[in-house]
TORROFI-543423 format. One record per residue: residue in three letters; x, y, z of N, C-alpha, C in turn. Coordinates in pm, whole numbers. Example, Ala and Ser with C-alpha at 12.3 -4.5 7.8 and 13.67 -1.06 7.14 Angstrom:
2
  res    n.xx    n.yy    n.zz   ca.xx   ca.yy   ca.zz    c.xx    c.yy    c.zz
  ala    1319    -569     780    1230    -450     780    1320    -330     780
  ser    1285    -225     708    1367    -106     714    1290       3     787
***
This chain:
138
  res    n.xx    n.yy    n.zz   ca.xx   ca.yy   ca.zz    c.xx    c.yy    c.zz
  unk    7901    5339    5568    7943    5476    5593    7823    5568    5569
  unk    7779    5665    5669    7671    5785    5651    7772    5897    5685
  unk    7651    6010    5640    7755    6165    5666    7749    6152    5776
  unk    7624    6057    5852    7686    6089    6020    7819    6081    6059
  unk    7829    5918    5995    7996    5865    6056    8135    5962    6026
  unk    8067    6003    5893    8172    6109    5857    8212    6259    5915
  unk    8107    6329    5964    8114    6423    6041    8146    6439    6188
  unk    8085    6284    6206    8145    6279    6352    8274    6225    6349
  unk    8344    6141    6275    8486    6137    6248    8565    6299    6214
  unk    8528    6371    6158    8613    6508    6154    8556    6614    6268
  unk    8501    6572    6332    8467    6667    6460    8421    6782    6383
  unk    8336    6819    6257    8295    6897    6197    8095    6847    6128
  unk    8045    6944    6187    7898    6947    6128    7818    7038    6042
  unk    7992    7092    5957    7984    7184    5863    7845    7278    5865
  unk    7866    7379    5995    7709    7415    6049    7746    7550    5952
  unk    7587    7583    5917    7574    7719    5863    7476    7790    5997
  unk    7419    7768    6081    7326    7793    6227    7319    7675    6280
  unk    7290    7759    6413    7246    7645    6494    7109    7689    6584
  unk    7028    7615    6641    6887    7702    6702    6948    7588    6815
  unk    6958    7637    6958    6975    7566    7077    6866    7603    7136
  unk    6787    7468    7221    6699    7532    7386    6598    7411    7356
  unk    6466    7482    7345    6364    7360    7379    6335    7381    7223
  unk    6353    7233    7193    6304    7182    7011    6206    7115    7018
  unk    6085    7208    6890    5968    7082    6902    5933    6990    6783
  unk    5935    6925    6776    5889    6831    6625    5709    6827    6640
  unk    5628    6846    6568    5507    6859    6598    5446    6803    6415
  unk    5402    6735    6408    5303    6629    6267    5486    6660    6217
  unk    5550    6579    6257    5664    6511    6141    5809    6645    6116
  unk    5742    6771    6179    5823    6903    6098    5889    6943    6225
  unk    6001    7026    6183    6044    7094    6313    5977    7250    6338
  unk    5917    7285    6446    5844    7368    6455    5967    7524    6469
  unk    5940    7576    6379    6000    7758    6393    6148    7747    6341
  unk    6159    7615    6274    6308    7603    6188    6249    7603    6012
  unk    6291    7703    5963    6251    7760    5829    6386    7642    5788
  unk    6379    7528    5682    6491    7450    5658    6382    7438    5475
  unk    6502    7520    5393    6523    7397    5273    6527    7324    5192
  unk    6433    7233    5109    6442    7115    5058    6589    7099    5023
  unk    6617    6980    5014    6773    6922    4955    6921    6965    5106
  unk    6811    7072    5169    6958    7117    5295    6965    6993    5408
  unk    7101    7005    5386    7118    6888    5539    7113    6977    5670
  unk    7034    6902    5758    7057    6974    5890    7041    6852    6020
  unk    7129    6838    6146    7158    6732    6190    7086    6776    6360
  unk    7012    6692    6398    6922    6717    6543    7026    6634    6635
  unk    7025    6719    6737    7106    6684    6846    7018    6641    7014
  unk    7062    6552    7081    6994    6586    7208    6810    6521    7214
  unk    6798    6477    7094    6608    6423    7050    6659    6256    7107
  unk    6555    6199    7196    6509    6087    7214    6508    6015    7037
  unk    6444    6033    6999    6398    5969    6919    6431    5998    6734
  unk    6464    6112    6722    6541    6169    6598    6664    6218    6599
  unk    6759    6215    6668    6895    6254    6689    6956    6191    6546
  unk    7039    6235    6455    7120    6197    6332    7122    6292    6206
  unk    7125    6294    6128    7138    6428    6006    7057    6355    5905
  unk    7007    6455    5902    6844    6472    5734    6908    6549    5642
  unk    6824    6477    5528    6820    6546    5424    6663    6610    5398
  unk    6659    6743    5408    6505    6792    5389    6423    6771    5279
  unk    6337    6733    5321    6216    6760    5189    6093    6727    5256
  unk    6010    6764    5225    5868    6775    5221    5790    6672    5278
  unk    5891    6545    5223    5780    6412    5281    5890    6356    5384
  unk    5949    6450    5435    6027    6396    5546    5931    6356    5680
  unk    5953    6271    5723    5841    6236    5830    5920    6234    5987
  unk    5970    6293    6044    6000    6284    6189    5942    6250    6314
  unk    5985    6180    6416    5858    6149    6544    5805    6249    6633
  unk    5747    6301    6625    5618    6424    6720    5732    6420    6885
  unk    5803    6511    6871    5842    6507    7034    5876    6682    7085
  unk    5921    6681    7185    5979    6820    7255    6105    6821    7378
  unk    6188    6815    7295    6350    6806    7397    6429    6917    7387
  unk    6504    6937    7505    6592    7037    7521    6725    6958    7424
  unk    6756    7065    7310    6881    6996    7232    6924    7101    7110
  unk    6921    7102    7025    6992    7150    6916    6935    7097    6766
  unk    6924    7185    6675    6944    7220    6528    7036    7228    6492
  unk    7133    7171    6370    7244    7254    6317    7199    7234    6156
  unk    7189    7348    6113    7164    7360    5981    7305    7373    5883
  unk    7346    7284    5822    7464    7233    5740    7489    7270    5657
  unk    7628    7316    5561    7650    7342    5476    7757    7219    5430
  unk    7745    7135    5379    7796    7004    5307    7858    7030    5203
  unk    7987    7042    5180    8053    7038    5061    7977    6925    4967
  unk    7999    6973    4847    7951    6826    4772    8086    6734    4766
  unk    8180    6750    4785    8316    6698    4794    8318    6587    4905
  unk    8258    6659    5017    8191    6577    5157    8127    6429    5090
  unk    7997    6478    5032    7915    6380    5016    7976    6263    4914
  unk    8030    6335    4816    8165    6257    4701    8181    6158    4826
  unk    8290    6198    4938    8375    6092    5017    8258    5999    5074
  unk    8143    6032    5083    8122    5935    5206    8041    5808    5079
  unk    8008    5831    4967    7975    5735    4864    8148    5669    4811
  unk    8260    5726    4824    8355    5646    4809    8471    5579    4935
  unk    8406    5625    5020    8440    5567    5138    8357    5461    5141
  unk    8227    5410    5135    8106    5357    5133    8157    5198    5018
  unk    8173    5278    4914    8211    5181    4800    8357    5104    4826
  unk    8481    5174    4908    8594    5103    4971    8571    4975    5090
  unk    8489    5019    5170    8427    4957    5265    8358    4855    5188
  unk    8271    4867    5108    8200    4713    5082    8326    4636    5000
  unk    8400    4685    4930    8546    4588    4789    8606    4516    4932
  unk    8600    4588    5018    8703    4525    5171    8665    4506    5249
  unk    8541    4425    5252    8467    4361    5350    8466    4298    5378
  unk    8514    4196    5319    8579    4020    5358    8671    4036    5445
  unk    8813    4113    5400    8921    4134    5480    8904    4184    5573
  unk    8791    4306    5607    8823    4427    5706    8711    4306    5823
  unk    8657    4187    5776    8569    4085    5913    8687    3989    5891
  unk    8767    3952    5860    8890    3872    5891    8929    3885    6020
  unk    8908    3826    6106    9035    3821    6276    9166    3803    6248
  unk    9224    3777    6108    9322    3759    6069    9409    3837    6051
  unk    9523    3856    6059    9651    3955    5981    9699    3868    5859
  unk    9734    3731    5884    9799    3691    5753    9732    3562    5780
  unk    9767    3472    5643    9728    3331    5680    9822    3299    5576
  unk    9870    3155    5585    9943    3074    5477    9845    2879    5462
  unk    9831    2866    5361    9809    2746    5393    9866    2642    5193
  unk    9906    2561    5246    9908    2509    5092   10058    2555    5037
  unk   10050    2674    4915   10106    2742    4810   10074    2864    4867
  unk    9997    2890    4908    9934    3053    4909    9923    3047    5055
  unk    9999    3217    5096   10013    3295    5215    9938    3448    5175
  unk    9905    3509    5278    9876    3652    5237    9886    3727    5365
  unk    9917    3861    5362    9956    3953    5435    9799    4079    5450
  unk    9751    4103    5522    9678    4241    5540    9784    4370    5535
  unk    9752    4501    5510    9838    4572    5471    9793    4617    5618
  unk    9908    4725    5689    9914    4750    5867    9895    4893    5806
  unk    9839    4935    5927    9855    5091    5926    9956    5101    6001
  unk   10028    5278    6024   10148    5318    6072   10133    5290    6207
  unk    9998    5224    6305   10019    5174    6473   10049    5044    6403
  unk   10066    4994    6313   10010    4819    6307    9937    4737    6292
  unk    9841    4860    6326    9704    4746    6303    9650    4730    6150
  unk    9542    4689    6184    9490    4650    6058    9445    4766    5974
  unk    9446    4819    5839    9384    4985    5731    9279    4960    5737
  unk    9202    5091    5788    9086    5134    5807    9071    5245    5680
  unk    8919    5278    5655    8878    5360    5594    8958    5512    5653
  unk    8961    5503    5761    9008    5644    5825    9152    5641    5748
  unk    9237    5526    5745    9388    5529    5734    9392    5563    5587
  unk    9347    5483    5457    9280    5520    5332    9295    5654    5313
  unk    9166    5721    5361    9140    5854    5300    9183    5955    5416
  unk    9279    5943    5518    9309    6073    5600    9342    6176    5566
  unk    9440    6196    5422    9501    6275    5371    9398    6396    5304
  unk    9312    6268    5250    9250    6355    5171    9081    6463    5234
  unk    9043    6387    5375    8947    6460    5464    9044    6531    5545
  unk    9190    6557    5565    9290    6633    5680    9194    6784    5694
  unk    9157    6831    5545    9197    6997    5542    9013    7014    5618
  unk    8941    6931    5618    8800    6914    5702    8801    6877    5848
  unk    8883    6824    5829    8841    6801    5986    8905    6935    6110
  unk    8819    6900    6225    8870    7027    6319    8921    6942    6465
  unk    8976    6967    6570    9016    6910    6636    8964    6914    6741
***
């Protein structure tokens, strides 16, 4: 799990700005975007750097110039909370969640996967929906 997966699951990039048109990355930096240390901000539309940073100084980016987008982020820390315990659910249920299986019996011992409300198999999304609902946008 990254804040990518997470933001792009709530259709939210918790933007504080955005700079749209022609973006240049020039020695590693984004050129005429004042960003930060510690601020997340997520590049859109880049060949080669498209995904969400965390700023600082020795951030190193690839030298390019594309028509795309800046969004400079405002991240709950509540955000970042979920995506380290979403992260930590995902690895305890990693055996099960690569299972092709729903149930197996063999011997003495049978076991059941728990279904989500289609049936299928609980996902991280099914887990914590309740608690990312009031974040996400539609």
């Amino acid at each position: 799990m990254t804040l990518l997966d997470l933001c792009d699951y709530l259709h939210n990039n918790f933007e504080a700005c955005r700079f749209i048109g022609e973006i240049k990355i020039e020695d590693g930096k984004v050129v005429g975007v004042d960003l930060e240390d510690d601020r997340y901000f997520r590049i859109i539309g880049s060949a080669f750097n498209d995904g969400i940073y965390k700023f600082s100084s020795a951030l190193e980016l690839k030298d390019e110039v594309f028509d795309g987008a800046i969004v400079i982020m405002s991240v709950p820390p509540y955000i970042l909370d979920m995506v380290t315990e979403i992260s930590n659910w995902e690895n305890e249920n990693a055996t099960s969640l690569a299972s092709p299986y729903q149930s197996e019996s063999f011997g003495g011992y049978s076991y059941s996967k728990a279904t989500s409300s289609t049936g299928g198999m609980v996902t991280w999304r099914d887990v914590f929906a309740k608690r990312l609902s009031r974040y996400k946008k539609v």
